[in-house]
C-alpha positions in Angstrom: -12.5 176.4 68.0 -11.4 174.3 65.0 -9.9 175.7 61.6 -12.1 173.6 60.0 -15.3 174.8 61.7 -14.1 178.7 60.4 -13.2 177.3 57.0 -17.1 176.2 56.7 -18.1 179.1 58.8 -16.7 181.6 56.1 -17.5 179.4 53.0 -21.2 179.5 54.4 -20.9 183.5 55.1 -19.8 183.8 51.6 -22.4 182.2 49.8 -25.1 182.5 52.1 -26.3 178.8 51.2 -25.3 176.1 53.0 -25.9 173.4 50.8 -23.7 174.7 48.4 -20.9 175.9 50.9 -21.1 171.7 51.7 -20.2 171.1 48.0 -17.3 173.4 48.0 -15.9 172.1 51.6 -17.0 168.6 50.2 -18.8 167.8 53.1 -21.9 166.6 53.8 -24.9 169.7 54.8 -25.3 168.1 57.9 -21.3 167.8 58.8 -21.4 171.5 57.7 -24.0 172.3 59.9 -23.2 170.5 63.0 -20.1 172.4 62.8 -20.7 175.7 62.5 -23.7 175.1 65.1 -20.5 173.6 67.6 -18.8 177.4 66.6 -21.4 179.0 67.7 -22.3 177.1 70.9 -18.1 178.2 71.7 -19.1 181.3 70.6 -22.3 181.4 72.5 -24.0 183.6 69.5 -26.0 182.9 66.5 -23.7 183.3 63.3 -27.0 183.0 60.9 -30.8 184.2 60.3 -32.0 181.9 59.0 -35.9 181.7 57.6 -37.7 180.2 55.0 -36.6 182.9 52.1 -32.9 183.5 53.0 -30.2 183.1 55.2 -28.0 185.7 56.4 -25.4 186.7 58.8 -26.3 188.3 62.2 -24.6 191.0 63.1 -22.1 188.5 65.3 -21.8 186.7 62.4 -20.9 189.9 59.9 -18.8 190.9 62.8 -16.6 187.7 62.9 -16.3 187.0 59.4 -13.2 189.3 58.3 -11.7 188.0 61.3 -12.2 184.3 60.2 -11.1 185.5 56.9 -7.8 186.8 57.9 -7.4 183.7 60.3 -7.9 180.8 57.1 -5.5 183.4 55.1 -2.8 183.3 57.9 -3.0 179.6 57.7 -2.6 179.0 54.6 0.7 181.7 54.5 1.7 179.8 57.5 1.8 176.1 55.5 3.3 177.9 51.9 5.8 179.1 54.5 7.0 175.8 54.7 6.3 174.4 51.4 8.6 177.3 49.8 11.3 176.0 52.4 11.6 172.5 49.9 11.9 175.0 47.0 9.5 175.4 43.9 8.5 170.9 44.3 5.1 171.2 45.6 2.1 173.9 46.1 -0.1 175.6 43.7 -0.2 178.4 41.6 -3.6 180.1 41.6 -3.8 183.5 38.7 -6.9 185.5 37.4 -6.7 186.9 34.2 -8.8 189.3 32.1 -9.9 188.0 28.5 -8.1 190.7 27.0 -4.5 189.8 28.8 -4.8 186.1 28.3 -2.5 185.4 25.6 0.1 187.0 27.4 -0.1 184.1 30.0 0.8 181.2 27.2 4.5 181.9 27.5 4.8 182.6 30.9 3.2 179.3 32.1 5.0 176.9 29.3 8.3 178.4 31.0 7.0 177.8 34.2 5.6 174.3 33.8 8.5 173.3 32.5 10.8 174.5 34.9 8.6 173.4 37.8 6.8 170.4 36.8 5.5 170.0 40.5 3.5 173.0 41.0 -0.1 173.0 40.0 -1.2 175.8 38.2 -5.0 177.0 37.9 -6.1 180.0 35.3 -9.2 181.4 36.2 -10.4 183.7 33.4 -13.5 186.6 34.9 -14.2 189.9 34.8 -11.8 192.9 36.3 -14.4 193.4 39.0 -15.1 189.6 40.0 -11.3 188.8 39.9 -10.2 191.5 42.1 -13.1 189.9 44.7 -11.6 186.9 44.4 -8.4 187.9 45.5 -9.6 190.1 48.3 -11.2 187.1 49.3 -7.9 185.2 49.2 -9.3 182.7 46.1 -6.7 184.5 43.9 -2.8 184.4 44.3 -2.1 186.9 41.7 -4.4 188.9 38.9 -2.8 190.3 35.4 -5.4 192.7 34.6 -6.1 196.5 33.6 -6.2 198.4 36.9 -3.8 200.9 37.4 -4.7 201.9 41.0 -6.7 199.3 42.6 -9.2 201.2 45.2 -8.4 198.4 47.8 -5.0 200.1 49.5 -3.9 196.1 50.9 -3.3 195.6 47.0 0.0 195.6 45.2 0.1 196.6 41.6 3.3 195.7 39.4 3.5 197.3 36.6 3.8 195.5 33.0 3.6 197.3 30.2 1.1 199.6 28.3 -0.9 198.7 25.4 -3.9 200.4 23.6 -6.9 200.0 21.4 -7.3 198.8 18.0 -10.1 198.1 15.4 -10.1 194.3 14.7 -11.0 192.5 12.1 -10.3 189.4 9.8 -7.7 189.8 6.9 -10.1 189.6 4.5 -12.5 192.6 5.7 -13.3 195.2 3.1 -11.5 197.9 5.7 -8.3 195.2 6.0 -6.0 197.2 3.8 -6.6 200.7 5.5 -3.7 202.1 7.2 -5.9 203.6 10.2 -9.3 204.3 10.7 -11.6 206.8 12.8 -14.9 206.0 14.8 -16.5 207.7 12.0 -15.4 204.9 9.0 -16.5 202.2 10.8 -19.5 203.3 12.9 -21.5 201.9 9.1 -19.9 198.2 9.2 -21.5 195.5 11.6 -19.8 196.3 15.0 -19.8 193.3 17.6 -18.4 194.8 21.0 -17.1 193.0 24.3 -20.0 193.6 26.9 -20.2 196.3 29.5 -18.7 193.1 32.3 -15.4 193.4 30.1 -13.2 196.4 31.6 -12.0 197.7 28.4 -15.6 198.2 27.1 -16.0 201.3 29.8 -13.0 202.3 29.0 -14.3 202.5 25.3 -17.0 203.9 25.5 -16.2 206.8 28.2 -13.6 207.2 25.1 -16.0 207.9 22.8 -18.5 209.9 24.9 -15.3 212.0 25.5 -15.0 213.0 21.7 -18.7 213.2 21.2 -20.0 210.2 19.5 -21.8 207.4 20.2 -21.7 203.5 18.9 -24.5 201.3 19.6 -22.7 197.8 18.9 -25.3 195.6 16.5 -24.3 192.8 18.9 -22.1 192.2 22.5 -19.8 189.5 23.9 -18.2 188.1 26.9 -17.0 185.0 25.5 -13.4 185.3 24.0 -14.2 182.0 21.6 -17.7 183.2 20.5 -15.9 186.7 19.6 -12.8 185.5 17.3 -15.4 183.3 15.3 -17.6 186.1 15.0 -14.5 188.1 13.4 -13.5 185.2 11.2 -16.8 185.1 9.7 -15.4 188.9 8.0 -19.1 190.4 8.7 -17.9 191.8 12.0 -15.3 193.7 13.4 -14.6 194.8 16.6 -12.3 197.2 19.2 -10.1 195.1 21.1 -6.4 195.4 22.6 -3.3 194.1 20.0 -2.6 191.7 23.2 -5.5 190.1 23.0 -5.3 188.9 19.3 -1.8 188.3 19.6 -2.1 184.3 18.4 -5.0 184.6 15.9 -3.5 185.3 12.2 -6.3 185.2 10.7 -7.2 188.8 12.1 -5.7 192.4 11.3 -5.4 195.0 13.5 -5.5 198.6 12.8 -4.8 201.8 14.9 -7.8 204.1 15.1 -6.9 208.0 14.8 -7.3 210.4 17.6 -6.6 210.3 21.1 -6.6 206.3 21.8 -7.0 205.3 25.7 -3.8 204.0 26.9 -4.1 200.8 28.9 -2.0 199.8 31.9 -1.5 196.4 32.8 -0.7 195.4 36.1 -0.1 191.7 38.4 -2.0 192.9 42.0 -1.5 191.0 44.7 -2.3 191.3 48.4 0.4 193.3 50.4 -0.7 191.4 53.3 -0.5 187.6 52.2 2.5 185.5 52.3 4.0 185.5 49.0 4.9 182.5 47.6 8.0 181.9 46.0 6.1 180.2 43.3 4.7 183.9 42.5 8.1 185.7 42.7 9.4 183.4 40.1 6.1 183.3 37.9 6.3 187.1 37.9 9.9 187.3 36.7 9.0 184.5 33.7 6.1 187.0 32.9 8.2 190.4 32.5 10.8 188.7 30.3 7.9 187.2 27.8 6.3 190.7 28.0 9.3 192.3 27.5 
């Protein structure tokens, strides 16, 4: 058995396709194929159903996948193990982040990249729920998001800081000068909410249902450039964290009255992955720009 052969064994499981599992091992289908067809002659069981419609994991298949899973994550703790024995020269740097919380990351990763030119750094931007996936699924090293106690118990959750909910709009809005408003002053200006994929939108809107209104939103968004042009316009406003307008001066925030929703942010990681030394440091450069 070949780590290669459980690399495109899981890929396939994951995606259930296996001409697109080839693109992402960057493979040909037929390599793919013949390999995982090799795993399961060693095996001596069928891994896939395959038909016409779908494909889909027998029950060997669903059986042996966490334990592929956890053998490609071991691996790849086992080579950062070494890589973090040359010190912070090489390796990658892999972080999910919420729209909401990605301005917080600007700092942190200038400080980093400059410190440690060497390590490649991706930023993948999702949903809360598609994030935390990704990191169960070992795609993720770390995720800065709102999620104060993760349901999956192999997840650790640093704690950051806490933030909370504002109405936001551009500077030159006719409710820009008021000191505070309620859900009542603005529920009669166009209202252009983050979608229900966005964490803090639940969070909203259980909020509301909790004091006994209601907002239907005269349009939704899930795209952090299409919403700050929608704001700049002045037509709209919206209810967004002060973090996540934190580098747009164009817009004015303002505290709504009541009982806001208090927001905590947290970096999870797995409890059970190797962690790299490359997060340890990354973590430390993010508490002193949050601080």
């Amino acid at each position: 058995m070949e780590l290669r052969q459980i690399k495109y064994f899981v890929k396939a499981a994951e995606l259930l396709n296996f001409t697109e599992a080839a693109k992402e091992c960057f493979v040909a289908e037929s390599t793919l194929w013949q390999q995982i067809k090799q795993l399961e002659t060693e095996l001596d069981v069928s891994l896939f159903k395959r038909n016409k419609r779908k494909m889909e994991l027998t029950d060997a298949g669903a059986l042996f996948l966490p334990h592929a899973q956890r053998t490609l994550a071991s691996s790849t703790n086992a080579i950062q193990a070494i890589k973090d024995l040359q010190g912070l020269h090489t390796g990658t740097l892999i972080i999910g982040c919420t729209f909401n919380l990605t301005p917080m990351l600007t700092g942190a990763l200038l400080a980093f990249s400059q410190t440690y030119p060497d390590v490649r750094i991706s930023v993948v931007r999702q949903s809360s729920d598609e994030l935390i996936s990704l990191l169960q699924h070992g795609r993720l090293d770390m995720v800065l998001c709102f999620e104060e106690n993760p349901s999956d118990a192999r997840m650790e959750a640093f704690p950051l800081f806490n933030t909370s909910l504002y109405v936001v709009m551009h500077r030159l809005h006719p409710l820009a000068s008021e000191k505070t408003l309620s859900l009542n002053r603005i529920k009669d200006y166009p209202l252009a909410l983050p979608d229900k994929s966005i964490y803090i939108r639940g969070i909203l809107d259980n909020w509301i249902l909790s004091k006994g209104g209601s907002f239907t939103p005269n349009l939704e968004w899930n795209d952090a450039n299409l919403a700050f042009n929608l704001l700049k316009t002045g037509h709209w406003l919206t209810i967004l964290t002060d973090v996540a307008v934190r580098n747009e001066p164009e817009l004015t925030i303002i505290p709504l009255t009541g009982l806001r929703p208090s927001l905590k942010t947290v970096l999870l990681w797995m409890k059970d992955g190797y962690e790299k030394n490359a997060i340890k440091e990354f973590v430390r450069l993010l508490q002193n720009v949050t601080a």
